[in-house]
Backbone as a printed PyTorch tensor [residue, N CA C, xyz], in Angstrom:
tensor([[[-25.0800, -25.7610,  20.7710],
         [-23.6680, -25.4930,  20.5610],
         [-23.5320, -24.1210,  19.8980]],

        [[-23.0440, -23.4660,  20.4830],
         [-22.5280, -21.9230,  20.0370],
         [-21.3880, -21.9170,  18.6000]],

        [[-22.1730, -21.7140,  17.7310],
         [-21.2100, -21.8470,  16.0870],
         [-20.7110, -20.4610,  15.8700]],

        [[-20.8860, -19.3890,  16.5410],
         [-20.1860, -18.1550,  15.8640],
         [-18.9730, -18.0920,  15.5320]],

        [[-18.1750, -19.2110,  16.1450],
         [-16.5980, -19.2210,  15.7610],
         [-16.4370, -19.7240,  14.5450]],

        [[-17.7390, -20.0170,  13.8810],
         [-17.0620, -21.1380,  12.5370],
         [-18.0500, -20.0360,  11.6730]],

        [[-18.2640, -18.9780,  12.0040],
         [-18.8210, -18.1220,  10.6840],
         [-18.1350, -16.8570,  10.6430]],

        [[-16.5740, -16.9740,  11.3850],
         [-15.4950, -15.9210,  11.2130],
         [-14.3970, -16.2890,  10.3570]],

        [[-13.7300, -15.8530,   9.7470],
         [-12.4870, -16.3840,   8.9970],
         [-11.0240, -15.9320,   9.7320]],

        [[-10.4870, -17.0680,   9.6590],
         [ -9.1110, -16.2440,  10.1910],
         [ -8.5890, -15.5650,   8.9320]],

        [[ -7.8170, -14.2890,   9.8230],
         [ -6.8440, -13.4480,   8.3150],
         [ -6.1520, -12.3400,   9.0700]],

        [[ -5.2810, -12.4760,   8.2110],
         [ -3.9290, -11.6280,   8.6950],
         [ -4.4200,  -9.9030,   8.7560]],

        [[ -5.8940,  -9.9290,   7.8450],
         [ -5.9350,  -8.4960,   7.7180],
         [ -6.6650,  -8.0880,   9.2120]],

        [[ -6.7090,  -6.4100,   9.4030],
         [ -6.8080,  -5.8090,  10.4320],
         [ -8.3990,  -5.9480,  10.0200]],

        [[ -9.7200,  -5.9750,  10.9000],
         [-10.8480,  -5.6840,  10.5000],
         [-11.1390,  -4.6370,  11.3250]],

        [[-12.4280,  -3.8270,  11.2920],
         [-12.4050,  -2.3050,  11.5180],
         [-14.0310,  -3.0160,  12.9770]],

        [[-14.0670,  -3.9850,  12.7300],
         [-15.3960,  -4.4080,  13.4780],
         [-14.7380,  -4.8510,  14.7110]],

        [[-13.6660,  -5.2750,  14.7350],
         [-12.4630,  -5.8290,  15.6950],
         [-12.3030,  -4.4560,  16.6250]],

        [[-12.0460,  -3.5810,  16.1530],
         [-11.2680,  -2.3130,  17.0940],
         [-12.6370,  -1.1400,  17.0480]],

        [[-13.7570,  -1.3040,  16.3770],
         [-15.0210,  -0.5620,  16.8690],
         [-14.5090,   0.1530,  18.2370]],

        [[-14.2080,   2.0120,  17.8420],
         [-14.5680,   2.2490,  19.2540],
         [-13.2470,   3.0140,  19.7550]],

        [[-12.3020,   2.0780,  18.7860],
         [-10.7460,   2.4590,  19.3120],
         [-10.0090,   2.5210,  18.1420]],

        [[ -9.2020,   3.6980,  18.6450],
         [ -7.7830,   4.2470,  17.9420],
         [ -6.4910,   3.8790,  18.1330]],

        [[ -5.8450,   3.4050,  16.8920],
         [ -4.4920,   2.5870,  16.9620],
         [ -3.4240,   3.4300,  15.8870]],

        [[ -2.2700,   3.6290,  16.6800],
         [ -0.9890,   4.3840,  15.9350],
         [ -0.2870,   3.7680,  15.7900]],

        [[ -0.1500,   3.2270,  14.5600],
         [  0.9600,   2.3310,  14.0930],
         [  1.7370,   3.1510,  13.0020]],

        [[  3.4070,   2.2540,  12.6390],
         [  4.2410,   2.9400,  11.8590],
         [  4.3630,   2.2200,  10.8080]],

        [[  4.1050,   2.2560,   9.5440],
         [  4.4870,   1.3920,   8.4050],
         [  5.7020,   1.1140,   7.7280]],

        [[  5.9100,  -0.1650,   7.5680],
         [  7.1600,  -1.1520,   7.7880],
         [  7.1720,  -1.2230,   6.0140]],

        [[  6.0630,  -1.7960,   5.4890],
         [  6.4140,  -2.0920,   4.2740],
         [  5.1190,  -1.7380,   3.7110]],

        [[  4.8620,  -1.6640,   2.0800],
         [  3.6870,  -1.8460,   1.4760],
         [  3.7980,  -2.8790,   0.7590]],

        [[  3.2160,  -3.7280,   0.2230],
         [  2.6480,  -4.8540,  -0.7030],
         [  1.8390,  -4.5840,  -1.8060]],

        [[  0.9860,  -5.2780,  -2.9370],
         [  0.2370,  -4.6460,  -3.9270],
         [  0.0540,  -6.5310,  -3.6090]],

        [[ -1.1060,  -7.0760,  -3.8360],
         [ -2.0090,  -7.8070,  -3.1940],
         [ -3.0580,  -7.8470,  -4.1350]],

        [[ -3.0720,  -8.9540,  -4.6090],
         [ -4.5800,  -9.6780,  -6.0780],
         [ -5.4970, -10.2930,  -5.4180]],

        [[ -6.5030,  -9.9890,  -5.6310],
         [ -7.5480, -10.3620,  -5.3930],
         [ -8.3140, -10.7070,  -6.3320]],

        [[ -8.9210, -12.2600,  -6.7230],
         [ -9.2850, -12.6430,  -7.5790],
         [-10.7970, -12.1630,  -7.2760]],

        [[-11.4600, -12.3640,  -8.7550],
         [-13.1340, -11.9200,  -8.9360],
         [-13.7380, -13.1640,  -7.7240]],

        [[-14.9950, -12.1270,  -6.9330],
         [-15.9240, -12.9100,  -6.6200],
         [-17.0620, -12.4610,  -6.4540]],

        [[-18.5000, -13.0510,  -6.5510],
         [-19.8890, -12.0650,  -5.8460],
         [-19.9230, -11.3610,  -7.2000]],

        [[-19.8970,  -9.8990,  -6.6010],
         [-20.5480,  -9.2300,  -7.8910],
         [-19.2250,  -8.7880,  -8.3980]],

        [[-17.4790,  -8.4500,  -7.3770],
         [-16.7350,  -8.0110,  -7.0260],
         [-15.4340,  -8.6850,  -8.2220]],

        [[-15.2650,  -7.1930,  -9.4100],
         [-14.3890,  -7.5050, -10.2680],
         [-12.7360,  -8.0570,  -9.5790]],

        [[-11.8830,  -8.9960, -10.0020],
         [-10.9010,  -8.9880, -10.0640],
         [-10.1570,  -8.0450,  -9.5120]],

        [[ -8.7370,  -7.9020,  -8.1910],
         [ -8.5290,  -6.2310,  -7.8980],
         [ -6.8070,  -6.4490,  -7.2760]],

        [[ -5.8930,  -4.9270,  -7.7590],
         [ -5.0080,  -5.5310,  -7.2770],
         [ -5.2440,  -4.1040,  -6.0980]],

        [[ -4.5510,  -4.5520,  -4.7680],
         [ -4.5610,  -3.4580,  -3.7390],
         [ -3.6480,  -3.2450,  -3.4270]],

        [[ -3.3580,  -2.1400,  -2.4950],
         [ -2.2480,  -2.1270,  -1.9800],
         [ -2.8490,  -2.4720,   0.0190]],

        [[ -1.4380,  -3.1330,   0.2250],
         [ -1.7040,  -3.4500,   1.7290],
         [ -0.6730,  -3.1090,   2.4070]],

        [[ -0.7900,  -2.5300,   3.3880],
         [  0.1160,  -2.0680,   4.7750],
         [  0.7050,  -3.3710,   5.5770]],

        [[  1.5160,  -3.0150,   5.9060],
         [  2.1070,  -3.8350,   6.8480],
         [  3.0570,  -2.8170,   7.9310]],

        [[  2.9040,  -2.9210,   9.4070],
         [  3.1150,  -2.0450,   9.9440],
         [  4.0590,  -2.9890,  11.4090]],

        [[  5.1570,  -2.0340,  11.9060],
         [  6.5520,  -1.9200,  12.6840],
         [  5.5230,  -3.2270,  13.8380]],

        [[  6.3930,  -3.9770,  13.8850],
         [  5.6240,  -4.9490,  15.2800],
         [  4.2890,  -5.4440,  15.3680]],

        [[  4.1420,  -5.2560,  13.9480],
         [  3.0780,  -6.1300,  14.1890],
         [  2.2690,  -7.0320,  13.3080]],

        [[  1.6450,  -7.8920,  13.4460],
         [  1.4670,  -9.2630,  12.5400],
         [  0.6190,  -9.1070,  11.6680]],

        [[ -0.9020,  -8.5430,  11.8180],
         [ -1.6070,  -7.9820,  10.7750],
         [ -1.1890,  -6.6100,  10.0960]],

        [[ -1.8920,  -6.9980,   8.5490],
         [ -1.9520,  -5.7300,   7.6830],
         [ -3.7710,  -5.2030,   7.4970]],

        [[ -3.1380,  -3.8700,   6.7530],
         [ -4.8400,  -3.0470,   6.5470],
         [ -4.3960,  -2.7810,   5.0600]],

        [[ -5.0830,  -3.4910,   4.5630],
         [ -5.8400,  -3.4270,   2.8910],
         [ -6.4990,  -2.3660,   2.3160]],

        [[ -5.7840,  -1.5580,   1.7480],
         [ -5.8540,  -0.0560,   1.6670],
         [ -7.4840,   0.3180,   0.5860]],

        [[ -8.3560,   1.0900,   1.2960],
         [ -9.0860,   1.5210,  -0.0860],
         [ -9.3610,   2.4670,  -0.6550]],

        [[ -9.8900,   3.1870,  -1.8220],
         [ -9.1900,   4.1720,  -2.5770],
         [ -8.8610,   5.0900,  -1.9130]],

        [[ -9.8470,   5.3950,  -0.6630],
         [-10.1020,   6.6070,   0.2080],
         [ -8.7020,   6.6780,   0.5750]],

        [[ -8.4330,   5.7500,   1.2860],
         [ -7.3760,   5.4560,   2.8800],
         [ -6.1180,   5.8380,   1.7820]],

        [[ -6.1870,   5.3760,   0.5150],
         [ -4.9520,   5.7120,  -0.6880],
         [ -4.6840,   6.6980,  -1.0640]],

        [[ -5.6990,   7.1740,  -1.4190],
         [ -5.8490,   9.4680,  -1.3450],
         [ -4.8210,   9.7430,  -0.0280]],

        [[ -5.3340,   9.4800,   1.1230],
         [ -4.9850,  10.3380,   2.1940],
         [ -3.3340,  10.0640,   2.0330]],

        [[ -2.8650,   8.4620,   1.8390],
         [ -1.8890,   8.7990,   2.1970],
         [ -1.0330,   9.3500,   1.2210]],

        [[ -1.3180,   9.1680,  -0.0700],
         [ -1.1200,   9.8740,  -1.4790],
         [ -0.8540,  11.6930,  -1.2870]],

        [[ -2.0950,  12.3360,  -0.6640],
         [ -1.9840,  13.5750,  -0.2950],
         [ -0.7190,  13.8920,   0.8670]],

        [[ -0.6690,  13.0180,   2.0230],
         [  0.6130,  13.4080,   3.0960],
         [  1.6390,  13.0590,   2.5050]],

        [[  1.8990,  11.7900,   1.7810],
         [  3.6110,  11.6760,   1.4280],
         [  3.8730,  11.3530,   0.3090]],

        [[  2.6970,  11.4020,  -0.6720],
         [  2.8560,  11.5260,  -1.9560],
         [  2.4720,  10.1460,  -2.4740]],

        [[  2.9280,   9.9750,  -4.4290],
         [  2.2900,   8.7250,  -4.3930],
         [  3.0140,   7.6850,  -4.5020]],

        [[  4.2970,   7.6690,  -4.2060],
         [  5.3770,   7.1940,  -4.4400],
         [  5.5780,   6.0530,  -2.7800]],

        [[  5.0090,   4.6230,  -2.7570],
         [  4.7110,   4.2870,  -1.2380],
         [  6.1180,   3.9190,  -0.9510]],

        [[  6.9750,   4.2460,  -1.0170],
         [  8.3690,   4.0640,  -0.7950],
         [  8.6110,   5.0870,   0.6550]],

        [[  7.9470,   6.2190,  -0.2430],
         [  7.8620,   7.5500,   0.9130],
         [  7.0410,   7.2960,   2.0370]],

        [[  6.0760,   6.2920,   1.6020],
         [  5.4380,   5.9620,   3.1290],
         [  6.1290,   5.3040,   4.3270]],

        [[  6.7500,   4.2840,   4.4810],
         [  7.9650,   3.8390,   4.7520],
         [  8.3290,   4.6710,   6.4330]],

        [[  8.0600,   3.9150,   7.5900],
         [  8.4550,   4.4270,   8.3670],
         [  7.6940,   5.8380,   9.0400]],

        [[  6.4910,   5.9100,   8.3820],
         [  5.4130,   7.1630,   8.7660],
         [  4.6560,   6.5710,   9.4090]],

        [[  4.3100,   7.6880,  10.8660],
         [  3.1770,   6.9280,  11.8230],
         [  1.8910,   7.5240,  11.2160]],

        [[  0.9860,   6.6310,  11.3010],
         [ -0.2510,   6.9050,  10.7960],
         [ -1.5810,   6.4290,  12.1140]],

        [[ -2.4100,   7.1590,  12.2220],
         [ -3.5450,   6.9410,  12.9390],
         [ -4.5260,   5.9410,  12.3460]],

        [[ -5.2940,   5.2520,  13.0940],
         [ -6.4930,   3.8610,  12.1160],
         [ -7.4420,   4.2720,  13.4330]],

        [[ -8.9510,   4.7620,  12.8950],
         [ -9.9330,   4.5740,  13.1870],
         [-10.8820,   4.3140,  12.0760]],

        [[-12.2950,   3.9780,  13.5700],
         [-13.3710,   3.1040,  12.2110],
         [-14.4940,   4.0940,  12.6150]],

        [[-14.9630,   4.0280,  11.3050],
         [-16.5200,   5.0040,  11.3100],
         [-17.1760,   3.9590,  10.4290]],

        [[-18.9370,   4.5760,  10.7960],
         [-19.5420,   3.8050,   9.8110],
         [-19.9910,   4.3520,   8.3320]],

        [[-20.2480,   3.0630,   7.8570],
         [-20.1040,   3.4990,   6.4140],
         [-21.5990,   3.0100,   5.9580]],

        [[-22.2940,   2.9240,   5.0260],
         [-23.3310,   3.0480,   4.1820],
         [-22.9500,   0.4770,   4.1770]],

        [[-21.5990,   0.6450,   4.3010],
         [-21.0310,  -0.8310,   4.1690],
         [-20.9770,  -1.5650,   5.3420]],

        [[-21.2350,  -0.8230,   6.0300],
         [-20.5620,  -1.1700,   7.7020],
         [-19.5850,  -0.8340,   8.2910]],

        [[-18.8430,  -1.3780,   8.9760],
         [-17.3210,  -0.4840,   9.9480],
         [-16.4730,  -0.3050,   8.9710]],

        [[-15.7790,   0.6880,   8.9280],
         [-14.5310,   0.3770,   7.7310],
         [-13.4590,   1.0900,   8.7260]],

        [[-11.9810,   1.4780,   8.0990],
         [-11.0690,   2.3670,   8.8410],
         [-11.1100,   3.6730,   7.9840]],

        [[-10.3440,   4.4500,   8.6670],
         [ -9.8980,   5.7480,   8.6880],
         [ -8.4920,   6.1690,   8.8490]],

        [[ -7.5880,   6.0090,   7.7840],
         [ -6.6010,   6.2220,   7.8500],
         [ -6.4320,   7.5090,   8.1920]],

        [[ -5.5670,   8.2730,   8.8150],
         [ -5.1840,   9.4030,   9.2350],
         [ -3.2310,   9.8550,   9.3550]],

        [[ -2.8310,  10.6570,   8.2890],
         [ -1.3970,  10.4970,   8.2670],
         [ -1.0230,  11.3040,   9.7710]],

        [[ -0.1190,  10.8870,  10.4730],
         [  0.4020,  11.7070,  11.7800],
         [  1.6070,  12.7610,  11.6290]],

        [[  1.8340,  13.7000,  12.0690],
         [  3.0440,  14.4530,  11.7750],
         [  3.2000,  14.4920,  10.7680]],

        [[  2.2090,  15.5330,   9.6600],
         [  2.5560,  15.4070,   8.5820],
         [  2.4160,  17.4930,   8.7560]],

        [[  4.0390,  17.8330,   7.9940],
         [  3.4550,  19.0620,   8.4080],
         [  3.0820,  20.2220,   7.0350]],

        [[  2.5710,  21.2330,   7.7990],
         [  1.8910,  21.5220,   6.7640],
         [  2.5080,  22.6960,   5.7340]],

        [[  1.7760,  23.0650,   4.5400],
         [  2.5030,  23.4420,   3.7500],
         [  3.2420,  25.0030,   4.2030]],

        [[  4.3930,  24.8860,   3.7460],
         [  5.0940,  26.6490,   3.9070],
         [  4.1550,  27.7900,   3.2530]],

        [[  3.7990,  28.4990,   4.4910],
         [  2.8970,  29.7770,   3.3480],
         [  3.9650,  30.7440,   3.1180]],

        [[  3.9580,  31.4820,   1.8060],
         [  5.1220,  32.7530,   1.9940],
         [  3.5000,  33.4860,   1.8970]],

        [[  3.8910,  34.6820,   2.9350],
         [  3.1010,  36.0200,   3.6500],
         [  3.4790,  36.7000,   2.8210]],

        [[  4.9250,  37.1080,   1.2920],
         [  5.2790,  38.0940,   1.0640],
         [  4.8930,  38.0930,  -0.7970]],

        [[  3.8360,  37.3680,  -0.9410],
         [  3.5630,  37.4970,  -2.3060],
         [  2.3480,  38.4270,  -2.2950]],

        [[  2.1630,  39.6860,  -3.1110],
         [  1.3950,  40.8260,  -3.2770],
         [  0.1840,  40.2990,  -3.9740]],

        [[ -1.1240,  40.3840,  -3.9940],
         [ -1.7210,  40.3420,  -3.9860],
         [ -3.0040,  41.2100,  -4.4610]]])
């Protein structure tokens, strides 16, 4: 009897082993902040999690994926709100993880007329 189905968990979150390979553009609908109690070696944690336009799973943000979007729209996730963002997976030292990527984010105004 083939048991691999009973050593997966169901969960609402997006996993990065799931989409190996492929790139998904989704728009974010809402953010959450999400507890995670201690387990393993793994202190107690609160996260923040995505939830994105049409669709049923979220991606459980980690510090990295929080920088990036911290750097495009600041740190205020209110401002995230309705921004399309890119999700790919690379490997990690951990295994598959994602790659958040902010989309249309544009870039800063240079002024050409400061002397130098």
């Amino acid at each position: 009897m083939d048991m691999n189905k009973y050593a997966v968990t169901e969960s609402n979150d997006l996993k990065a082993a799931d989409f190996k390979g492929k790139n998904l553009k989704v728009v974010i609908e809402r953010v959450e902040v999400r507890h995670y109690d201690a387990r393993n070696e793994q202190p107690a944690a609160d996260k923040p999690v995505l939830h994105f336009v049409g669709k049923e799973k979220t991606l459980v943000l980690n510090k990295t994926n929080t920088k990036y979007l911290i750097g495009a729209y600041g740190p205020d996730s209110d401002s995230w709100i309705n921004q399309e963002i890119g999700l790919s997976t690379h490997e990690t030292e951990l295994g598959t993880g994602w790659i958040v990527t902010p989309l249309n984010v544009q870039p800063p105004d240079y002024n050409d007329d400061i002397p130098f």
